[in-house]
Structures are given as C-alpha cells and as structure tokens.
C-alpha positions as CSV (number, residue, x, y, z in Angstrom):
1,X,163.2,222.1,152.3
2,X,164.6,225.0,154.0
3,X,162.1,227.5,152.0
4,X,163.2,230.0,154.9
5,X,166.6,230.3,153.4
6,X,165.0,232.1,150.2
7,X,163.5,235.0,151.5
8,X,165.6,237.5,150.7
9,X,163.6,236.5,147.4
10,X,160.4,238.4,148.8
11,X,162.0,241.5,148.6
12,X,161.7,242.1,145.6
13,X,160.3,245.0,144.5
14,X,156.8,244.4,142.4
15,X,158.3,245.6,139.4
16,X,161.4,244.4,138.1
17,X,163.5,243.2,134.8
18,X,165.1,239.7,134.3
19,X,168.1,239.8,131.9
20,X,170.2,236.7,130.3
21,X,172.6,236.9,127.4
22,X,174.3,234.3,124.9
23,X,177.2,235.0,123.7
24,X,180.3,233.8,121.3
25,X,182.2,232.0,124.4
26,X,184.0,232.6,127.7
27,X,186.2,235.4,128.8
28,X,189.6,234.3,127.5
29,X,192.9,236.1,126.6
30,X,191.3,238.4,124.3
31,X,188.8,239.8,126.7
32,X,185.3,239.6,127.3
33,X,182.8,237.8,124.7
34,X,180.4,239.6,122.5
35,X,176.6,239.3,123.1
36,X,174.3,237.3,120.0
37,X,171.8,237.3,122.0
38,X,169.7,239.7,124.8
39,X,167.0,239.0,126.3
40,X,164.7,240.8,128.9
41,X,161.6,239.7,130.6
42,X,159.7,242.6,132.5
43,X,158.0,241.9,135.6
44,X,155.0,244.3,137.0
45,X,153.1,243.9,139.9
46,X,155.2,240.7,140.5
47,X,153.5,239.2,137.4
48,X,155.5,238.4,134.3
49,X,154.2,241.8,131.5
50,X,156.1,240.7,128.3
51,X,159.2,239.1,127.2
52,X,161.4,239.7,123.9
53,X,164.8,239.6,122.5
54,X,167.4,241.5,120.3
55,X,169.9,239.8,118.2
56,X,173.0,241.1,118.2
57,X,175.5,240.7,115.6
58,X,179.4,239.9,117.3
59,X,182.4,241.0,116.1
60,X,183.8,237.8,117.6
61,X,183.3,234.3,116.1
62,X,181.5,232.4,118.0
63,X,183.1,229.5,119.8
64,X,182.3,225.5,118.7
65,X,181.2,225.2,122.7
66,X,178.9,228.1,123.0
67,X,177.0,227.3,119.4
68,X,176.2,223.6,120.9
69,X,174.1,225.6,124.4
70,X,172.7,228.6,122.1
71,X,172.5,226.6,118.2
72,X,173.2,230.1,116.9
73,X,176.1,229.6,114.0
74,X,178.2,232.9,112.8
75,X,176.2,232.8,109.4
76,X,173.3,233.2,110.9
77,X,174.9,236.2,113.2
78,X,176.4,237.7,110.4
79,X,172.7,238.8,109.4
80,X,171.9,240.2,113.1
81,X,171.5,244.3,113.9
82,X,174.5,245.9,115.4
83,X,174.6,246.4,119.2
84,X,174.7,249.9,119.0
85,X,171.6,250.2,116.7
86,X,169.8,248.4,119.3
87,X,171.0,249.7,122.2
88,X,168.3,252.7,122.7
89,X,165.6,250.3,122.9
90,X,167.4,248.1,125.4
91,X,168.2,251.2,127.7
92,X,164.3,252.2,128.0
93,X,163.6,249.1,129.4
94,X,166.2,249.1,131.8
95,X,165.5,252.5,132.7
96,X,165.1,253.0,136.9
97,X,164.5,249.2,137.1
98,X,166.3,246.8,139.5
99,X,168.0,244.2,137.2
100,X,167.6,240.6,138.0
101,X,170.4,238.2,136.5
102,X,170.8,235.0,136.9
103,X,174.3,234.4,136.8
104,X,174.7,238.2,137.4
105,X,178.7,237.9,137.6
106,X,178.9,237.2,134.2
107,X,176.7,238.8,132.1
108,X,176.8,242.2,133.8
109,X,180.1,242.5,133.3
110,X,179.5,242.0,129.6
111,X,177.0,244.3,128.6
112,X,178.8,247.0,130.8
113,X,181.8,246.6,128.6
114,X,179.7,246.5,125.2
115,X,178.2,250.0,126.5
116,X,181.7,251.2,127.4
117,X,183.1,249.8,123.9
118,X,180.5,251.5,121.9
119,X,181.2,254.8,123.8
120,X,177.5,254.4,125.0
121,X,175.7,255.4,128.3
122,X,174.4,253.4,130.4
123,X,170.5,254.5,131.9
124,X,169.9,254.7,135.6
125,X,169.2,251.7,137.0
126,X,167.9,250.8,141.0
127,X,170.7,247.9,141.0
128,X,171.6,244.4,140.0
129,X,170.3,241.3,142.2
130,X,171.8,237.9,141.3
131,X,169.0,235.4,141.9
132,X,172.1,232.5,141.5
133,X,173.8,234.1,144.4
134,X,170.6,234.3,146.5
135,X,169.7,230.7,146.2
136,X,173.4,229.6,147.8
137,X,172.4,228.7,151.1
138,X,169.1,227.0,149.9
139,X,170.8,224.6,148.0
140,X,173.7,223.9,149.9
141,X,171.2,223.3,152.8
142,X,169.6,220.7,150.8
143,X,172.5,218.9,149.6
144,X,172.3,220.1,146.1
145,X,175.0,220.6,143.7
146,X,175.9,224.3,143.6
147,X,179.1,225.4,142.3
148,X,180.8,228.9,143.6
149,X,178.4,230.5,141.2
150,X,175.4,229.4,142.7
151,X,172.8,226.6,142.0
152,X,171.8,226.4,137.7
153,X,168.7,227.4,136.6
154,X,168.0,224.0,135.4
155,X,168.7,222.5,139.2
156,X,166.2,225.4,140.6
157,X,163.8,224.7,137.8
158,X,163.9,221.2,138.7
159,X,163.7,220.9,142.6
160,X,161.5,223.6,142.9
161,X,158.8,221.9,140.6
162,X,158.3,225.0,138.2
163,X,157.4,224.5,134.4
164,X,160.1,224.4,132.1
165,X,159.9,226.1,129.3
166,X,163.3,224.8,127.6
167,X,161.6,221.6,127.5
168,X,160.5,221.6,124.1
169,X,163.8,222.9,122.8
170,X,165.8,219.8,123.1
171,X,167.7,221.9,126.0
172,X,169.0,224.6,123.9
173,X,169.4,227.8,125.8
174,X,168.1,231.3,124.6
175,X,168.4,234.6,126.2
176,X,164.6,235.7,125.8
177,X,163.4,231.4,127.1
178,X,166.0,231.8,130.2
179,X,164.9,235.2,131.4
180,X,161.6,234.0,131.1
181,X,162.4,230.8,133.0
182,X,164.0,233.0,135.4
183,X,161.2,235.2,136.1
184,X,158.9,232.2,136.3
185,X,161.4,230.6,138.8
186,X,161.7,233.6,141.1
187,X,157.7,234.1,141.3
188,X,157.2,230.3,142.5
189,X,160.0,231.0,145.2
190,X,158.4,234.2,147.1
191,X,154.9,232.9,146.6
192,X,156.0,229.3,148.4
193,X,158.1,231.1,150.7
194,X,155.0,233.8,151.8
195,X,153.1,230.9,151.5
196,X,155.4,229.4,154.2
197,X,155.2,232.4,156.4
198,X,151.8,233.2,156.4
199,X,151.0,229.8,157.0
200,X,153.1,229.4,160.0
C-alpha cells in the first residue's frame, strides 16, 4: 500500500489543531466566500482533547450548491453570532499551534481575509500543514483518484479503513464532523505508518 509514502505524517508535532470551514460557495467574481461554519478539533499528546464549532453569520447568501454539502439555509444563518464576536475565542485556540487543514488552500485563505476584513489580528501560529497535499504521492501510488488538490477525505477515510463519522448524517458535511474526521484520519496514518517502521 505504499504506507512509506505518508510519513511525513509522523512528524507531527504531539500537539496540534485541525480546522475545516463551510462556507456560502466558491471564490467567484465577487471575491472570497464568507464562513457559516468553523470548526476546530484539538489534538494533545497525539490524541484527539475536544472538538467544537462556531456559527458564523455571512454577509453573503449562501449559494443553492454549497447548502446541498453543509444543509445550512440563509434563515437559519441569519440567526448565527457575527464573526467578529467570535473571533477572540477562535484566536486562543489557535494560539502557537501548527494548523492542520485539510484542503489547506482554500480555507486558509478564507479565514485570513475574514481577519483582514474585520480589521482583526491574527495570533501566532507555528504554521499551516495541508494533510490533502501530504497524502498526493500515497494515492497517486495506489492508483487512486486524486485531483490537483489532493486525495478527499472521504477517499482517505475510505481506503484507509478509519471510522466515519459522517455516516449517520446522510453525507452532509460540517466543519466541527470534518475536522474531527480529519484528526481521526491523520492518527490512523502515523500509527500504521510507525507501525510499519517499527515492524520492519
């Protein structure tokens, strides 16, 4: 299975966060989407602490395309907390922690320029590691689909025989669920690949 080509997934540090968003669409002609949804899934001692979410209210509607992956409509948006009321608690627990994104290319991007629109700051942070990136050369080795962005969390979830925890949701995505599923996904990939090594 080529479990070699996922070691750069052992070097994680112990402690980490996993982020995913939802938001109202794609980048289009009017710029970059708003967030709905955040959610963040802290890793300690390379075991999964705690996971939540913040709901986010848009000052975009949300497209027909990206309500049928999140099922969030604009009336039930229009009730959410503001971005910037929120954003304090969101910095603290990104503070001096390597941020893990699945899909890194697009969400980072995003929250950067929600920070920059609310004339916010953004906290220190020990960098941003793309876990969709870092699985390229597994999957391509193995014949998998994998677009230019890497191989879906779904596809990893799959062939890598981790639980799914969308499973019950009829496959709607959520930004707290995916980080979680992300976290879960990355902790079965270093301990098969030391498991690999240590076994050789």
């Amino acid at each position: 299975m080529h479990n070699e080509l996922l070691w750069v997934f052992t070097q994680l540090p112990d402690n980490y966060i996993v982020l995913d968003t939802e938001t109202t669409g794609l980048p289009d002609e009017n710029g970059l989407p708003d967030i709905i949804t955040l959610g963040l899934t802290v890793v300690g001692n390379q075991t999964i602490v705690e996971s939540t979410e913040f709901k986010i209210r848009p000052q975009k509607p949300i497209s027909a395309e990206a309500q049928s992956i999140h099922g969030i409509s604009n009336q039930q948006a229009a009730a959410f907390e503001s971005f910037e009321s929120q954003w304090k608690q969101i910095a603290e627990h990104l503070t001096d922690q390597l941020v893990v994104i699945h899909n890194a290319s697009f969400d980072w991007p995003i929250l950067l320029d929600h920070v920059e629109r609310y004339d916010l700051t953004m906290p220190p942070i020990k960098g941003v590691f793309c876990s969709q990136k870092a699985a390229i050369p597994w999957a391509q080795a193995n014949g998998l689909p994998c677009s230019h962005r890497g191989p879906s969390l779904d596809l990893l979830t799959k062939e890598l025989g981790v639980e799914d925890f969308r499973a019950g949701l009829d496959g709607v995505h959520g930004a707290r669920i995916d980080s979680l599923q992300t976290a879960q996904v990355i902790k079965v990939i270093a301990e098969s690949v030391l498991g690999d090594i240590q076994g050789e």
